[in-house]
N, CA, C and O atoms as a CHARMM CRD file, in Angstrom:
* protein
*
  320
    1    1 UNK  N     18.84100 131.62600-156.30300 PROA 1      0.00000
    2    1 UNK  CA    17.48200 131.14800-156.30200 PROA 1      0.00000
    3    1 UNK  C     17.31500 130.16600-155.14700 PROA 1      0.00000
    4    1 UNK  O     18.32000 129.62400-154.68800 PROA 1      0.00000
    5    2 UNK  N     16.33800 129.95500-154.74400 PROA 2      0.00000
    6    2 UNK  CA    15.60700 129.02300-153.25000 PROA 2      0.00000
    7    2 UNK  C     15.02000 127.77100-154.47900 PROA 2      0.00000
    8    2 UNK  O     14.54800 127.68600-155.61300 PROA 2      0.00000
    9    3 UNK  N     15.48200 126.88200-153.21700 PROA 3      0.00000
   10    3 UNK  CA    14.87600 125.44000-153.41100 PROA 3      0.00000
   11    3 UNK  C     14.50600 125.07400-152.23800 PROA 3      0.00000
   12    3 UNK  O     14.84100 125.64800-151.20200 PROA 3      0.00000
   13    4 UNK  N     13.64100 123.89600-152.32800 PROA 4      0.00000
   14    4 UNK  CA    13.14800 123.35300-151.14700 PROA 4      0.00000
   15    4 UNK  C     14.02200 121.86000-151.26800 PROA 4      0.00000
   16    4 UNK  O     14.29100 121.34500-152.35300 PROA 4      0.00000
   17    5 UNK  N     14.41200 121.26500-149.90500 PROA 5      0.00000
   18    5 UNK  CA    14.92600 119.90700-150.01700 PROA 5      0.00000
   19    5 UNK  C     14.09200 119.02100-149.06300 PROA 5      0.00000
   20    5 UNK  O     13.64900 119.44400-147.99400 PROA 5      0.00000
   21    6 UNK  N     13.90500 117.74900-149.52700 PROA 6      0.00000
   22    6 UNK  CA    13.31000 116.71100-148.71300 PROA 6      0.00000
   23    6 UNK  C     13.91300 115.58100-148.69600 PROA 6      0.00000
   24    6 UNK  O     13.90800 114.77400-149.62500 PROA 6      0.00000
   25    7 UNK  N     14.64600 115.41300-147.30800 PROA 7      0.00000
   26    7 UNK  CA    15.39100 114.35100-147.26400 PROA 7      0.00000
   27    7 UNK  C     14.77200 112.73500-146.57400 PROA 7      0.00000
   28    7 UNK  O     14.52900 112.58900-145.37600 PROA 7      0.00000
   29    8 UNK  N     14.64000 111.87700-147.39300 PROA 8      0.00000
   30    8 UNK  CA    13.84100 110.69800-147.11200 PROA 8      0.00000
   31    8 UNK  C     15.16700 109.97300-146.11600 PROA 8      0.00000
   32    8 UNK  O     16.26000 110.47300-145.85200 PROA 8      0.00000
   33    9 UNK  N     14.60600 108.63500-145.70300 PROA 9      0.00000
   34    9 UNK  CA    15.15400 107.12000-145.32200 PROA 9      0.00000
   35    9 UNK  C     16.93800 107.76000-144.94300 PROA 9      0.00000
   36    9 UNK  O     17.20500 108.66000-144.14700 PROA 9      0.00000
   37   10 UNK  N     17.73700 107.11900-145.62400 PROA 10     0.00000
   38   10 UNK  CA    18.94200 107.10200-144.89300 PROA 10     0.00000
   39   10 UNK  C     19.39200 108.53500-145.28200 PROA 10     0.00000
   40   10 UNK  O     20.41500 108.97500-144.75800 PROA 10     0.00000
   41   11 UNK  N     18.76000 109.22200-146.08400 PROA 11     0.00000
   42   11 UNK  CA    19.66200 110.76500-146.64300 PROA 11     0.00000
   43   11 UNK  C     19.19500 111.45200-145.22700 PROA 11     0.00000
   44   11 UNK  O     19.93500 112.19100-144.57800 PROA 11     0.00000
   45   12 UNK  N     18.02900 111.14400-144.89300 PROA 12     0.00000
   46   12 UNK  CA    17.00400 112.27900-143.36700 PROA 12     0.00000
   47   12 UNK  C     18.41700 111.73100-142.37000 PROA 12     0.00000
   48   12 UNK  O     19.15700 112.52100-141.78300 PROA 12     0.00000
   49   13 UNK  N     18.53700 110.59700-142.35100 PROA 13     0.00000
   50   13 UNK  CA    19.45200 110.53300-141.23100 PROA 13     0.00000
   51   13 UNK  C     20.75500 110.82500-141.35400 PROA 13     0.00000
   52   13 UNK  O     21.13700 111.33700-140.30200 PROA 13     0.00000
   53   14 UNK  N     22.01300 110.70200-142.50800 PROA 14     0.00000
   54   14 UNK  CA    22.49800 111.39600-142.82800 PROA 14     0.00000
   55   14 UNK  C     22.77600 113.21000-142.39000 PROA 14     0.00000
   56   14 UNK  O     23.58500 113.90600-141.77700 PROA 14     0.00000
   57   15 UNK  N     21.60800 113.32500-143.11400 PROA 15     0.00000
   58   15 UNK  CA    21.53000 114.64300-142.95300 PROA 15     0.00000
   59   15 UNK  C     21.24800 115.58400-141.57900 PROA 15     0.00000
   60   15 UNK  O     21.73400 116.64200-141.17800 PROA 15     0.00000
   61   16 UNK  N     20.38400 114.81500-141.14700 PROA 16     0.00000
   62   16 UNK  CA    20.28400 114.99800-140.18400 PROA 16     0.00000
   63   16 UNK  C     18.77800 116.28200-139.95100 PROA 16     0.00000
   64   16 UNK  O     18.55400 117.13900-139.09600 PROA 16     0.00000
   65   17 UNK  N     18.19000 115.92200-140.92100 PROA 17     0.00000
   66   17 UNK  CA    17.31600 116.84300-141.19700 PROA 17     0.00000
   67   17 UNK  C     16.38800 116.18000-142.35200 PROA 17     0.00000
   68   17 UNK  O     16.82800 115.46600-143.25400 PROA 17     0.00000
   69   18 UNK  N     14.75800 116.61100-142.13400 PROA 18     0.00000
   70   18 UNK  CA    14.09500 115.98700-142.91700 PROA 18     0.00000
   71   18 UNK  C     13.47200 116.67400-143.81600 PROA 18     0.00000
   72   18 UNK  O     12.67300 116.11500-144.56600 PROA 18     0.00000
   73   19 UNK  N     13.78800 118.31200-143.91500 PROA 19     0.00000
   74   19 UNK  CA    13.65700 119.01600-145.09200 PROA 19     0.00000
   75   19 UNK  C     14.58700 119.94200-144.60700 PROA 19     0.00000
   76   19 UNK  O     14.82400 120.05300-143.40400 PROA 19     0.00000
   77   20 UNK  N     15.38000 120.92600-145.88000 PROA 20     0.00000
   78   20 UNK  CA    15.76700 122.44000-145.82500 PROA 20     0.00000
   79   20 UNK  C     15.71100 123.34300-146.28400 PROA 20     0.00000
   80   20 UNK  O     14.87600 123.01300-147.12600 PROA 20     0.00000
   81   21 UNK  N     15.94000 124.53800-146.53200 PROA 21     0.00000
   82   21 UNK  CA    15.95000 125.26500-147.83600 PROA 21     0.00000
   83   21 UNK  C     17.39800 126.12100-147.87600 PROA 21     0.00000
   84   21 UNK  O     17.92300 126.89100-147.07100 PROA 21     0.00000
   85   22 UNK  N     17.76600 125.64700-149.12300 PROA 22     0.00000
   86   22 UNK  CA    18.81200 126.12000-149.79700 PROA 22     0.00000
   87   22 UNK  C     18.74200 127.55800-150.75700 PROA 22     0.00000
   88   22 UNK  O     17.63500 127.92500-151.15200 PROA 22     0.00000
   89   23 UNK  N     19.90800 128.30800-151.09200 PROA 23     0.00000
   90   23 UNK  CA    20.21400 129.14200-152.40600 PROA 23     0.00000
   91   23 UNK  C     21.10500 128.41200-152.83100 PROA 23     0.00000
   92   23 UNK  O     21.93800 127.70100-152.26800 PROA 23     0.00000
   93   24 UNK  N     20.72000 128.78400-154.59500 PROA 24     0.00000
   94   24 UNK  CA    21.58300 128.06200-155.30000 PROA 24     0.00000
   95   24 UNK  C     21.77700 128.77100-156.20800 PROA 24     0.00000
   96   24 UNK  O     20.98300 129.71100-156.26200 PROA 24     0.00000
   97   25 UNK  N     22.90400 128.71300-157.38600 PROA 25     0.00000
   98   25 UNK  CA    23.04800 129.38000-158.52000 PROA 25     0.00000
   99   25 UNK  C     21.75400 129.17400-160.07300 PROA 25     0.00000
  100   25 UNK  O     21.54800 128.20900-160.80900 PROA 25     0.00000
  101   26 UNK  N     21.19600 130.43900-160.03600 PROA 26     0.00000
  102   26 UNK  CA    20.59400 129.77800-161.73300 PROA 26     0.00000
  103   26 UNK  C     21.14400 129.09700-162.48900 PROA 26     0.00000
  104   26 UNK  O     22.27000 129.27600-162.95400 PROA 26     0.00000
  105   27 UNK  N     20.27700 128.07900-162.73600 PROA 27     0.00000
  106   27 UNK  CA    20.78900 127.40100-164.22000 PROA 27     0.00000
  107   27 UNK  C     21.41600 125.71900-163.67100 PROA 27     0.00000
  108   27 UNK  O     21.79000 124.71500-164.27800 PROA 27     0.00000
  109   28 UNK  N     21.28900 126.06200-162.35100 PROA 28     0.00000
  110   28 UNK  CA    22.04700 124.29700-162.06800 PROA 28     0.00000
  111   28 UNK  C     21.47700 123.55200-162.64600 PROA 28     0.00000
  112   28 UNK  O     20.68200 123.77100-163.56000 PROA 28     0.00000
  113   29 UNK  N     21.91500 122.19100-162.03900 PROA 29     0.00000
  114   29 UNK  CA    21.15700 120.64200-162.79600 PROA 29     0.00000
  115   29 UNK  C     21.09200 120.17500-161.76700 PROA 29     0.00000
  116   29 UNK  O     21.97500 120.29600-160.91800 PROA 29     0.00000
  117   30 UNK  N     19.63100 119.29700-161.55800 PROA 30     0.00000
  118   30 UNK  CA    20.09600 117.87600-160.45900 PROA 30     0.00000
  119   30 UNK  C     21.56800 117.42400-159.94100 PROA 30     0.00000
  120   30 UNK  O     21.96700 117.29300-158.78300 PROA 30     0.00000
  121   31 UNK  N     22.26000 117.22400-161.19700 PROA 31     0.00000
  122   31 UNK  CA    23.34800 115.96200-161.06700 PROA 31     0.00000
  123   31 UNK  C     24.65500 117.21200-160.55900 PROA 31     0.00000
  124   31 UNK  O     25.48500 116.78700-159.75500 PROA 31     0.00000
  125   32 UNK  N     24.78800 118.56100-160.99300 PROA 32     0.00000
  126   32 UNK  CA    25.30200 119.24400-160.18600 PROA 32     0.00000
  127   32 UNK  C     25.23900 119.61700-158.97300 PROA 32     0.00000
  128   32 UNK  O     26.22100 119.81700-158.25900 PROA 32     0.00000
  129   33 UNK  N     23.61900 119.78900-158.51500 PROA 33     0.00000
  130   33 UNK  CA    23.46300 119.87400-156.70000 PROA 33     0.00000
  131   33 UNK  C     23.22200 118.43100-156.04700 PROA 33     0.00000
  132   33 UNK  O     22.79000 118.30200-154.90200 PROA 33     0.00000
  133   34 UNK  N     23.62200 117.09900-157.09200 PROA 34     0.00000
  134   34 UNK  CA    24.08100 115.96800-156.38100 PROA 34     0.00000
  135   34 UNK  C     25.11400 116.01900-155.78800 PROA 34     0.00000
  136   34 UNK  O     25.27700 115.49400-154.68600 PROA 34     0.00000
  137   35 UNK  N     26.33300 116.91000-156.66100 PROA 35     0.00000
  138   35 UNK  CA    27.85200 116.64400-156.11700 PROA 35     0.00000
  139   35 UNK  C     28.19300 118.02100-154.94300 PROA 35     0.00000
  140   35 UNK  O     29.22100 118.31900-154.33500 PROA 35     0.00000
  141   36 UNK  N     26.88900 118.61500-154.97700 PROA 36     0.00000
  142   36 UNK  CA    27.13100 119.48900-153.91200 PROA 36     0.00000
  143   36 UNK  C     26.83400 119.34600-152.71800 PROA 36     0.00000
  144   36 UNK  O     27.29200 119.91700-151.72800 PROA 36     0.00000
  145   37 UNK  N     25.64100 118.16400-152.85900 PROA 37     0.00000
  146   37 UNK  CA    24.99900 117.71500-151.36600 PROA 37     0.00000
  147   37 UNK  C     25.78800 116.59100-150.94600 PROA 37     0.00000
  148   37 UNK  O     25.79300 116.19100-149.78100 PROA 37     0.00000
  149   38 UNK  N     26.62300 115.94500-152.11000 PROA 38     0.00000
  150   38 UNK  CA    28.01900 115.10600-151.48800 PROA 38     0.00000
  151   38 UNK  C     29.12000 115.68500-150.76500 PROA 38     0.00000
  152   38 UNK  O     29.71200 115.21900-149.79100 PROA 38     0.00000
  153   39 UNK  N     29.38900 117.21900-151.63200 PROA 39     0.00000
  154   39 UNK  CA    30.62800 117.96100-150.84300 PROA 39     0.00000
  155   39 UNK  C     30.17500 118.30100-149.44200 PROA 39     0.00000
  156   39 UNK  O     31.02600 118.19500-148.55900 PROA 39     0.00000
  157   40 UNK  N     28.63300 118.79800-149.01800 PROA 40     0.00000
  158   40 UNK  CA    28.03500 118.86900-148.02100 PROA 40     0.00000
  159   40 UNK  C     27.87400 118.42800-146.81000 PROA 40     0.00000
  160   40 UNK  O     27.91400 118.94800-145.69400 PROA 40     0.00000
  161   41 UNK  N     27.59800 116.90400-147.39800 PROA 41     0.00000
  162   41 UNK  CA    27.34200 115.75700-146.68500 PROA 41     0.00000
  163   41 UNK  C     28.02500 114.91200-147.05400 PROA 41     0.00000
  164   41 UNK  O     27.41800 114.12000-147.77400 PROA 41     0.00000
  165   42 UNK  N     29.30400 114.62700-146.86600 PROA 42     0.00000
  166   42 UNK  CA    30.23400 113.50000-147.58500 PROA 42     0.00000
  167   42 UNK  C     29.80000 112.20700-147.23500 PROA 42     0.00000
  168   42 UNK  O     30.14400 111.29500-147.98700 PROA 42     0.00000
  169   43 UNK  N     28.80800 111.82200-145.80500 PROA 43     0.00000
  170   43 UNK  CA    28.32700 110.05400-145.79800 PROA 43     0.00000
  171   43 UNK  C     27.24600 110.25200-147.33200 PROA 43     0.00000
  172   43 UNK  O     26.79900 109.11100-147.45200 PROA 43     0.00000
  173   44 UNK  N     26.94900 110.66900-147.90600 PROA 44     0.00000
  174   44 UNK  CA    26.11400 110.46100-148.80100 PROA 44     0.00000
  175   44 UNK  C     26.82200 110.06800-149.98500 PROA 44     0.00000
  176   44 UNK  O     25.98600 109.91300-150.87500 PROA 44     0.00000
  177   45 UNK  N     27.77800 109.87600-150.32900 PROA 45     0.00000
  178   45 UNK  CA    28.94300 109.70800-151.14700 PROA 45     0.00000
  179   45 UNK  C     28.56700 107.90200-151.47000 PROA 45     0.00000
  180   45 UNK  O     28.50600 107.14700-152.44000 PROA 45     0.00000
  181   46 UNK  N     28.33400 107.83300-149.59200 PROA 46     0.00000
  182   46 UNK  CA    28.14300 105.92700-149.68000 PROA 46     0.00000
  183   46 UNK  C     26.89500 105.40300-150.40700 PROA 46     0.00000
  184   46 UNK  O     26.59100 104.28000-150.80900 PROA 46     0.00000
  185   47 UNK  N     26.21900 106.69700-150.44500 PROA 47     0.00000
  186   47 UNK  CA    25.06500 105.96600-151.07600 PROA 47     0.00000
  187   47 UNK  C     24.65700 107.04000-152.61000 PROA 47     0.00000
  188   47 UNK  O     23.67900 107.74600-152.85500 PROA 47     0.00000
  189   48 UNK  N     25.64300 106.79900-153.23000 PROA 48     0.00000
  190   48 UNK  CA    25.78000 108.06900-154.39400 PROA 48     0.00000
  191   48 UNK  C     24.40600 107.05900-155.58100 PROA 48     0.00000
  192   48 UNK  O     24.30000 107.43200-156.74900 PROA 48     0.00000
  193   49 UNK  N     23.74100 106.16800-155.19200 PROA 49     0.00000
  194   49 UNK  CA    22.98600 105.98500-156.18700 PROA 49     0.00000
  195   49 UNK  C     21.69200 106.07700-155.80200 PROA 49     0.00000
  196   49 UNK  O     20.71800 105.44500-156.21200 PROA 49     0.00000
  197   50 UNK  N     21.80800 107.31100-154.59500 PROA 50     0.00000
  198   50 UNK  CA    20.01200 107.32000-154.66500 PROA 50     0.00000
  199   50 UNK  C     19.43100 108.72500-155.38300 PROA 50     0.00000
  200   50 UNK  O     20.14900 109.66200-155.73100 PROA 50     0.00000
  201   51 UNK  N     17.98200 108.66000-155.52600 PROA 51     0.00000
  202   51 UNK  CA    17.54300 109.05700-156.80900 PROA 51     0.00000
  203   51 UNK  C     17.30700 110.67400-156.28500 PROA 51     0.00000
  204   51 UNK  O     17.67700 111.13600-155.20600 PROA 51     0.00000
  205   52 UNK  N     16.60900 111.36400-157.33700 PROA 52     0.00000
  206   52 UNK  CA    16.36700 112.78900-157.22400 PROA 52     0.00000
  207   52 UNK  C     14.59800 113.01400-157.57900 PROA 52     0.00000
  208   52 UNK  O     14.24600 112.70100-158.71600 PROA 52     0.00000
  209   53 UNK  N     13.95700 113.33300-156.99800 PROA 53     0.00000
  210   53 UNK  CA    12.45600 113.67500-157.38600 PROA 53     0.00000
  211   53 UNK  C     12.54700 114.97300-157.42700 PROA 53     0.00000
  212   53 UNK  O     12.79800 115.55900-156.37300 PROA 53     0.00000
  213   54 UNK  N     12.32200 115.89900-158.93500 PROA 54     0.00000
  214   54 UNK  CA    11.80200 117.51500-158.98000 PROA 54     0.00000
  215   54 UNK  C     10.15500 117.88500-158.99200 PROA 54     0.00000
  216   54 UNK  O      9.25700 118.07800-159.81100 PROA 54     0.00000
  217   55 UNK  N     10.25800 117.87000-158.26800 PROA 55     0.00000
  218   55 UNK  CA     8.82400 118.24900-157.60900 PROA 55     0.00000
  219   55 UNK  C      7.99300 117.13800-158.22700 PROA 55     0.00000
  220   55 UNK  O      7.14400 117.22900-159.11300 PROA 55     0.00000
  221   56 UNK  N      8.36200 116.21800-157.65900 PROA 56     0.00000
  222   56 UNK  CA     7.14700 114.98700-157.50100 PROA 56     0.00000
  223   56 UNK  C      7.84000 113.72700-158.37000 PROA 56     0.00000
  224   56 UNK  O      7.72000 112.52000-158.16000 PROA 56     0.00000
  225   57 UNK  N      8.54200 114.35700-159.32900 PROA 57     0.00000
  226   57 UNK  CA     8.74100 113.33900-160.59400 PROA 57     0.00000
  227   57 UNK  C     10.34000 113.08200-160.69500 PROA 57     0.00000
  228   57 UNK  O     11.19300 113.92800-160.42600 PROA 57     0.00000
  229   58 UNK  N     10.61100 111.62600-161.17700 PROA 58     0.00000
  230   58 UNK  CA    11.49400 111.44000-160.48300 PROA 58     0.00000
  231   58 UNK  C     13.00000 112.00100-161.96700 PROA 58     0.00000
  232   58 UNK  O     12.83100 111.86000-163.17800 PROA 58     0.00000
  233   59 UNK  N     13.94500 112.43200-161.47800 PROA 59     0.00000
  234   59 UNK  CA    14.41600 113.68700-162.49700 PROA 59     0.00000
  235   59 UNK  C     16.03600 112.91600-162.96100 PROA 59     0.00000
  236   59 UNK  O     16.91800 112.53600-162.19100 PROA 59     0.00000
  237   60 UNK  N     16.02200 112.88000-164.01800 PROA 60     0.00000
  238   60 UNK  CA    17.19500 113.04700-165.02600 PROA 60     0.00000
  239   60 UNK  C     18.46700 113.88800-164.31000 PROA 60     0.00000
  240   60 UNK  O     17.95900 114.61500-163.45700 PROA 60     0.00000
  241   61 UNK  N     19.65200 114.03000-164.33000 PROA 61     0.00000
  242   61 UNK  CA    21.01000 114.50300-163.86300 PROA 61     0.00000
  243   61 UNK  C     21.25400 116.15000-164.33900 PROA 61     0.00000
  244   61 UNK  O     21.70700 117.13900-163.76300 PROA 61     0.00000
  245   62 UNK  N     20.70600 115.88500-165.69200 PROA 62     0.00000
  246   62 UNK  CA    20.53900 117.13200-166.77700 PROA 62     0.00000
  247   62 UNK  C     19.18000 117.85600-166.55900 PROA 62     0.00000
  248   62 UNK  O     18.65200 118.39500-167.53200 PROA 62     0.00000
  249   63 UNK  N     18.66000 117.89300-165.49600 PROA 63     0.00000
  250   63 UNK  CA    16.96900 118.76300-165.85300 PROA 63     0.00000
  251   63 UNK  C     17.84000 119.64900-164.65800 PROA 63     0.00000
  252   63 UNK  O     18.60200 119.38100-163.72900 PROA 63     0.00000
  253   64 UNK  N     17.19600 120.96000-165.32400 PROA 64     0.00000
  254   64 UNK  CA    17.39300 122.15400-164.54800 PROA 64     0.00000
  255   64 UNK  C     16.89100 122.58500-163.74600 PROA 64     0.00000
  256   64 UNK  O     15.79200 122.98000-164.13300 PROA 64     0.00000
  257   65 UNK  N     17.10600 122.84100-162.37400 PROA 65     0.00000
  258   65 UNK  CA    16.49500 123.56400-161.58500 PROA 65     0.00000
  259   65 UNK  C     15.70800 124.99200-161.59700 PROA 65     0.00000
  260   65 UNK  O     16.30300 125.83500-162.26900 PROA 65     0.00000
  261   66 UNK  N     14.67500 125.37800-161.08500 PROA 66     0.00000
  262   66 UNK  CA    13.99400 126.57800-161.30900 PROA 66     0.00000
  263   66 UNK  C     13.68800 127.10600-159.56900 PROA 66     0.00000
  264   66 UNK  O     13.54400 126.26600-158.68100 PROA 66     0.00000
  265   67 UNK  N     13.64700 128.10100-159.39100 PROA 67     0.00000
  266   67 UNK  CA    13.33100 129.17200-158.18300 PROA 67     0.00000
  267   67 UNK  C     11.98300 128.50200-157.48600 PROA 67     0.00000
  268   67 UNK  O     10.88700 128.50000-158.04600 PROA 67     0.00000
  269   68 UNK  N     12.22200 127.96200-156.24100 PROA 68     0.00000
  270   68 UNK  CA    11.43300 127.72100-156.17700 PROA 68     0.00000
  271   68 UNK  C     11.11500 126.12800-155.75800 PROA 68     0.00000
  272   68 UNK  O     10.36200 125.85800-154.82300 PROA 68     0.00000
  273   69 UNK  N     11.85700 125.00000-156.65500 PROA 69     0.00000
  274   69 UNK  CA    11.32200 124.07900-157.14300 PROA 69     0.00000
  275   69 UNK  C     11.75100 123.21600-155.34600 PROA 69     0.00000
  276   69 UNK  O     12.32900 123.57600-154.32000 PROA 69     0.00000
  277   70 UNK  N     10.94900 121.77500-155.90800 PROA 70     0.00000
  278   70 UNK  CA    10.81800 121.38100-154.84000 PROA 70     0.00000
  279   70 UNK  C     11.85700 119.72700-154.85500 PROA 70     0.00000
  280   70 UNK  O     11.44200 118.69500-155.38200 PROA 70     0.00000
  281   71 UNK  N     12.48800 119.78800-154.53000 PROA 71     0.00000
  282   71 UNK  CA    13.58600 118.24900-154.25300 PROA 71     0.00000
  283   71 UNK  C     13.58200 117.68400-153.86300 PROA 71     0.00000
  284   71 UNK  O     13.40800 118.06200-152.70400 PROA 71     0.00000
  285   72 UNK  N     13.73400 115.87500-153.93300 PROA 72     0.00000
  286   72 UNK  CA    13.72500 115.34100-152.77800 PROA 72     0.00000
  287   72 UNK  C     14.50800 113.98400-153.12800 PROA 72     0.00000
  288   72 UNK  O     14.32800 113.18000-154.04300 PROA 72     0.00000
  289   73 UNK  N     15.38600 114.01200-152.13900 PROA 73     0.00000
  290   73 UNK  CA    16.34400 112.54700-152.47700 PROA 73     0.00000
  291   73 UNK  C     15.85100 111.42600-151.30200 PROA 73     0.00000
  292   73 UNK  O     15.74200 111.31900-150.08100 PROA 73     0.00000
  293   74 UNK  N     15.57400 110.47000-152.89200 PROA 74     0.00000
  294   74 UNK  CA    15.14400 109.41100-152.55400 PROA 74     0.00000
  295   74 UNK  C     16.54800 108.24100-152.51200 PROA 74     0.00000
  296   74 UNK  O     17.44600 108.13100-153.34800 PROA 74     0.00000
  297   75 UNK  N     16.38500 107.61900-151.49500 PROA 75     0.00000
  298   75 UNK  CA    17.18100 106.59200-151.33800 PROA 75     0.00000
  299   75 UNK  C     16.92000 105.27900-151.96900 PROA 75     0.00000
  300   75 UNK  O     15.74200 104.99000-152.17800 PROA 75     0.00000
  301   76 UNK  N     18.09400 104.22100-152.39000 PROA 76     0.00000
  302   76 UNK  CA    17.68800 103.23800-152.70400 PROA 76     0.00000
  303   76 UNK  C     16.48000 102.59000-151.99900 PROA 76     0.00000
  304   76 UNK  O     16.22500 102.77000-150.80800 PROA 76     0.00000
  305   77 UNK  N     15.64500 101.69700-152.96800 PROA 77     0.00000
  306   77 UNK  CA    15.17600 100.89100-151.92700 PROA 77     0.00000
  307   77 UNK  C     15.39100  99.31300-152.32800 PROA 77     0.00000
  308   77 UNK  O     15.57500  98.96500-153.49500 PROA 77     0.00000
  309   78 UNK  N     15.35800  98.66000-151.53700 PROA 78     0.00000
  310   78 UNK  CA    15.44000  97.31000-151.14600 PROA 78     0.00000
  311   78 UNK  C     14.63000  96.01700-150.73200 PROA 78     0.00000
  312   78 UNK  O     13.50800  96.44800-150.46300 PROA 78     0.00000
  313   79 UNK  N     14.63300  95.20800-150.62200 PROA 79     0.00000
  314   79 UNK  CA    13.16600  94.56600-150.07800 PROA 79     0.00000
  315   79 UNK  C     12.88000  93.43900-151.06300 PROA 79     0.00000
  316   79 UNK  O     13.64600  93.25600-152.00900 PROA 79     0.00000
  317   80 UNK  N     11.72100  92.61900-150.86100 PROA 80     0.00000
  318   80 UNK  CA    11.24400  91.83600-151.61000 PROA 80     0.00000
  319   80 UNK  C     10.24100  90.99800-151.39900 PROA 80     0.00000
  320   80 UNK  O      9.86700  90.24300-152.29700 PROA 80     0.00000
């Protein structure tokens, strides 16, 4: 199945890219194509606590991915 990825703040640079599109297996989870975009991108490892938005909303480890859906890792933020 196709996903869309949107990579914000330090993941865009990281990555080196500010969206992509992936295949992935049915049935994943967030918190499984977390540890895949770590095996991927191992500097992201340093920042293993930034968040996951599934299409807009910001997503649990355990919510499943669907064909289609839209991703986007959000980085900590900071500030005050």
């Amino acid at each position: 199945m196709q996903l869309q990825l949107l990579f914000f703040g330090i993941t865009s640079d990281i990555t080196q890219k500010r969206s992509d599109e992936i295949t992935i297996s049915e049935g994943i989870t967030i918190g499984a194509l977390k540890e895949k975009l770590m095996i991927d991108y191992p500097k992201l490892k340093n920042y293993n606590s930034f968040s996951m938005a599934l299409n807009t909303v910001y997503a649990s480890d355990d919510a499943i991915l669907n064909n289609g859906d839209i991703v986007a890792l959000i980085p900590p933020v900071s500030g005050g």
